[in-house]
N, C-alpha and C positions, 0 to 999 in steps of 0.2 A: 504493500500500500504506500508505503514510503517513497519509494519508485515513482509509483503513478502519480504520487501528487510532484512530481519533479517535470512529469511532463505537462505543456500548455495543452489548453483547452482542444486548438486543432489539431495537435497528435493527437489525443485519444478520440478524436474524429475519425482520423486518420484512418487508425489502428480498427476501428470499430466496423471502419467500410472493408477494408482486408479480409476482416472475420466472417460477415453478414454477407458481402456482396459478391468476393472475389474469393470465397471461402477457404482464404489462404488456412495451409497444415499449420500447427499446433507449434512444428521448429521454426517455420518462417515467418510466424507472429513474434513469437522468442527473439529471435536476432531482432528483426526492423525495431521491437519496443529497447531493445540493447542501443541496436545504433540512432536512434532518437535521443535516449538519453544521454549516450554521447553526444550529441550537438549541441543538447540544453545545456551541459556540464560545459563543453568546450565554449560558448556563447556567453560563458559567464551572468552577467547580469544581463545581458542584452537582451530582448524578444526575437526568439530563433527566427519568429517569421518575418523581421525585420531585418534581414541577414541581406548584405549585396555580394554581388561575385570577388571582390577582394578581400569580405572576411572570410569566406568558402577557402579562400586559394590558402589564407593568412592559417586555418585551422586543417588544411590539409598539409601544410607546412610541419602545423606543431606535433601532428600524429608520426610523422615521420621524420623528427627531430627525436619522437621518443621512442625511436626502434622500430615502427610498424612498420611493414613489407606492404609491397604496390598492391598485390594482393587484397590483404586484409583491410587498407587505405581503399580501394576499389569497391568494396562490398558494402564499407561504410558510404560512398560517396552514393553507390546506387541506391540505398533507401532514401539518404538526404534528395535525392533527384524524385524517387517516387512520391514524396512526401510535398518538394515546393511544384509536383507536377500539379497533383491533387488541390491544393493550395491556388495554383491558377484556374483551376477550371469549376471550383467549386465557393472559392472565399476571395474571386479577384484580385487576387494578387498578379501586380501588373507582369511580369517576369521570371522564369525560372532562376533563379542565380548560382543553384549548382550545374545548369545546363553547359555542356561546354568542357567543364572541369574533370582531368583526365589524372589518375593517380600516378607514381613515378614506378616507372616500370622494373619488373620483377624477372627473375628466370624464370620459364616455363618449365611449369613442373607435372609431370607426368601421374596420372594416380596408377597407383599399386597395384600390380595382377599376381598373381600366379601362372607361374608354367604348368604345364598341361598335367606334367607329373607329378608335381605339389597337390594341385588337383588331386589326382588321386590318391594321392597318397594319403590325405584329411578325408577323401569321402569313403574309404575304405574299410580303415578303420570298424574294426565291432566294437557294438554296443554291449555293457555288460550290467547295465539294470535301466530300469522302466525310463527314468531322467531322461539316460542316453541314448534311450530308443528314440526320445523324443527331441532329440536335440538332431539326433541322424536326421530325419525326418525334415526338420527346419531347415537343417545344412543343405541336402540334397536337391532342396527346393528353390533354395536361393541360389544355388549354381543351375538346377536348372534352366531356370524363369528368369533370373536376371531381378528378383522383386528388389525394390527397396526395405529397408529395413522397419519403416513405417508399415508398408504394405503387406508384410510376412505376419506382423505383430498384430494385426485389424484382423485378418482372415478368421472367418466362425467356420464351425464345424460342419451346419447345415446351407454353407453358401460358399460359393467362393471356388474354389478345387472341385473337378468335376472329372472323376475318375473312369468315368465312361466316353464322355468328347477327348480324354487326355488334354485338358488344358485348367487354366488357372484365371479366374477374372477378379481385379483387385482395379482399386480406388486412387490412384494417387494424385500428383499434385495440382492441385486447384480443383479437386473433384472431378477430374478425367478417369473417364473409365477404359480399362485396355484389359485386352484376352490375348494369354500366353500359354503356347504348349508347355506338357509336362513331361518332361522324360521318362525313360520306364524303369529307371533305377531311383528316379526321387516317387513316383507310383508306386514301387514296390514299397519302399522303407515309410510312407506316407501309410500305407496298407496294415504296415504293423505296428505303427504307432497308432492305428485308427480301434485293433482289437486289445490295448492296452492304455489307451485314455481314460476309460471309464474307471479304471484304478483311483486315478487321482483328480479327476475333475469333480467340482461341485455340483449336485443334484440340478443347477438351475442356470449354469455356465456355458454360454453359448461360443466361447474362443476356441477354435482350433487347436494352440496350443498354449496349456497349461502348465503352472506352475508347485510346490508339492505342497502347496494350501490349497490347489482347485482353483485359483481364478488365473485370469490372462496373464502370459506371458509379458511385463514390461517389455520396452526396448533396451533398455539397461540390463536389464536382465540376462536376456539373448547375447548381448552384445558380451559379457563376461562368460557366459558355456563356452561361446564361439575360441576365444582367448583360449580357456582350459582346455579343451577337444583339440586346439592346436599344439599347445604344450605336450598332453598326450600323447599325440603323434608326432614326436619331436621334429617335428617342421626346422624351427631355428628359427621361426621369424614371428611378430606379431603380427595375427590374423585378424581382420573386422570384418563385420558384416558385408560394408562396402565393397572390399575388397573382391569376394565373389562374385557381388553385380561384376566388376571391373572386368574380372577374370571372367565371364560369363560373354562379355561383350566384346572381348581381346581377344576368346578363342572362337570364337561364332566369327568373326570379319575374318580372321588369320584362315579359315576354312571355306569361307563362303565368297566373303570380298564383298558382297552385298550393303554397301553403309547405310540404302534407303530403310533396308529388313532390320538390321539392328537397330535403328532411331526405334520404328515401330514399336518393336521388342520391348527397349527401354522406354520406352513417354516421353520421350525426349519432345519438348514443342517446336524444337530449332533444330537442323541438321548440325549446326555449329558447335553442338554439344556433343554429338559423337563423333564428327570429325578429331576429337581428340586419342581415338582409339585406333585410326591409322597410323598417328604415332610410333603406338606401343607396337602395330602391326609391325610396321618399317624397322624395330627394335630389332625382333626375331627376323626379319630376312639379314639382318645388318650382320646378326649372328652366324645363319647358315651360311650366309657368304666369306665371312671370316674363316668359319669351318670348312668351306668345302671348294674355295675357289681356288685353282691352282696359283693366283698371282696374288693371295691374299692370305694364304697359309707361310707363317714361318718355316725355314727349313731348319732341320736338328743340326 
C-alpha cells in the first residue's frame, strides 16, 4: 500500500487500464507498477506527468551512472513510453517526452538452451515417488509445447491438455489463446501422472498440477523442482523453466528452419521475437562447421 500511494493518480489509471482493458499477466502488471515507481522516485518532487524530454534523457543518464545495462535502462524507458503514451491520448497531454529516447546500448545476449543431449538427459531421468512423477510430467511438457511458465502453472485438469487431438491449449499473454501439439513422451508421463494425482490433490482442486497440500502448483514452486531434477541429473548447469521454452524453440528451427511455425508455436505477436532463435541456430552450424570443415579443423 505504501507503494501505491507513491504512485500519482494517472499511474494507477494507468495500471488499472493494463489490468481491465489490455488484461495484461499478473508479471507484466509487476514490472510496469516497478518501473513507475521508479520515475516517481527518480522525479523526485516533481509531477512525473510534468516531465519534458530532457528530464527523461537527464534520469536515463542517472540509471546508468548507477550501473544499469541498456537493457534493463530499455524496459524501464518502454513503460515510461507506454504510460506518457496513455497520458496523451487519454489526459491531453500535449507530447510524448519519452518518445524518441533510446537507452545506451548493451551486448546482445542470447537466452539459454540446451543441447539436444542435455535435453535428454533431464527428461530421462526416472521418477522415484508420486512428487517426481509429477514434476516428469511438467518437464516433458514444457519441452514439448514450448509453454511459458505462467501457462504450464494455469493448466486445470478438466481443460487444457487434450490427450486424444495430442495437443495443449493455454492462455497467454494479453489473453491470447494458442493450441500446441503434445509429444508422445510428454503424453505418456502426462498419462501417469494423471493415474496418480488423485493421491495428493484436494477433493475440490481443479489445477493440473499439484502441490503435497493439494492445491496448484505456484510458479515459484515449479521453478525450484525444475533446479532440483537438474541437480539430480547432474546437468552442471542451472536449469529454469525458461530455458526449455528456449530449448524447445532452438531445437524445432535447428530441425525445421521454419521461423513463421515456431513464432506460432511460441505466441510470439512479432516475428522479431523469434528471430532471436536463428541466433542460437547459426551457434550450432558455427559449431558443426568448426567440427567438421576440413579448413576449419585444427590439425594435431
Amino acid at each position: 500500500m505504501r507503494d501505491e500511494a507513491c504512485l500519482c493518480e494517472p499511474m494507477r489509471a494507468y495500471l488499472r487500464q493494463l489490468e481491465i482493458e489490455r488484461r495484461a499477466s499478473p508479471h507484466t502488471l509487476t514490472a510496469y507498477r516497478r518501473d513507475l515507481l521508479e520515475l516517481s522516485r527518480l522525479a523526485g518532487g516533481a509531477d512525473p506527468t510534468g516531465l519534458a524530454p530532457h528530464d527523461i534523457r537527464r534520469l536515463v543518464a542517472r540509471l546508468h551512472g548507477a550501473g544499469l545495462g541498456g537493457r534493463s535502462i530499455g524496459r524501464r524507458l518502454s513503460a515510461w513510453r507506454g504510460f506518457y503514451r496513455w497520458l496523451v491520448r487519454h489526459r491531453g497531454l500535449a507530447a510524448n517526452p519519452a518518445e524518441g529516447i533510446r537507452p545506451p546500448r548493451s551486448p546482445a545476449r542470447l537466452p539459454a538452451a540446451l543441447t539436444p543431449d542435455q535435453a535428454a538427459a533431464l527428461l530421462d531421468a526416472k521418477a522415484e515417488d508420486v512428487l517426481e512423477v509429477r514434476d516428469h510430467a511438467m518437464f516433458e511438457l514444457f519441452y514439448s509445447s514450448g509453454l511459458r511458465l505462467s501457462e504450464l502453472a494455469a493448466l486445470d485438469v478438466d481443460a487444457g491438455v487434450d490427450g486424444t487431438a495430442r495437443e495443449v491449449v493455454v492462455t497467454g499473454k494479453r489473453g491470447k489463446t494458442r493450441c500446441v501439439p503434445v509429444g508422445d513422451k510428454a503424453l505418456a508421463a502426462l498419462a501417469v501422472w494423471h493415474r496418480q494425482r488423485d493421491a495428493l490433490a484436494a477433493a475440490s482442486e481443479r489445477a493440473l498440477f499439484v502441490g503435497r497440500h493439494g492445491r496448484r502448483l505456484s510458479a515459484r514452486s515449479i521453478e525450484l523442482r525444475l533446479a532440483r531434477w537438474a541437480r539430480r541429473c547432474g546437468l552442471g548447469i542451472g536449469v529454469h523453466p525458461h530455458m526449455l521454452r528456449h530449448s524447445f524453440a532452438s531445437h524445432l528451427l535447428q530441425s525445421s528452419g521454419d521461423l513463421r511455425a515456431v513464432q506460432e508455436l511460441l505466441g510470439h505477436a512479432s516475428i522479431r521475437s523469434t528471430q532471436v532463435y536463428t541466433h542460437l541456430d547459426f551457434q550450432h552450424l558455427a559449431r558443426v562447421y568448426d567440427a567438421a570443415h576440413p579448413r576449419a579443423r585444427k590439425r594435431g
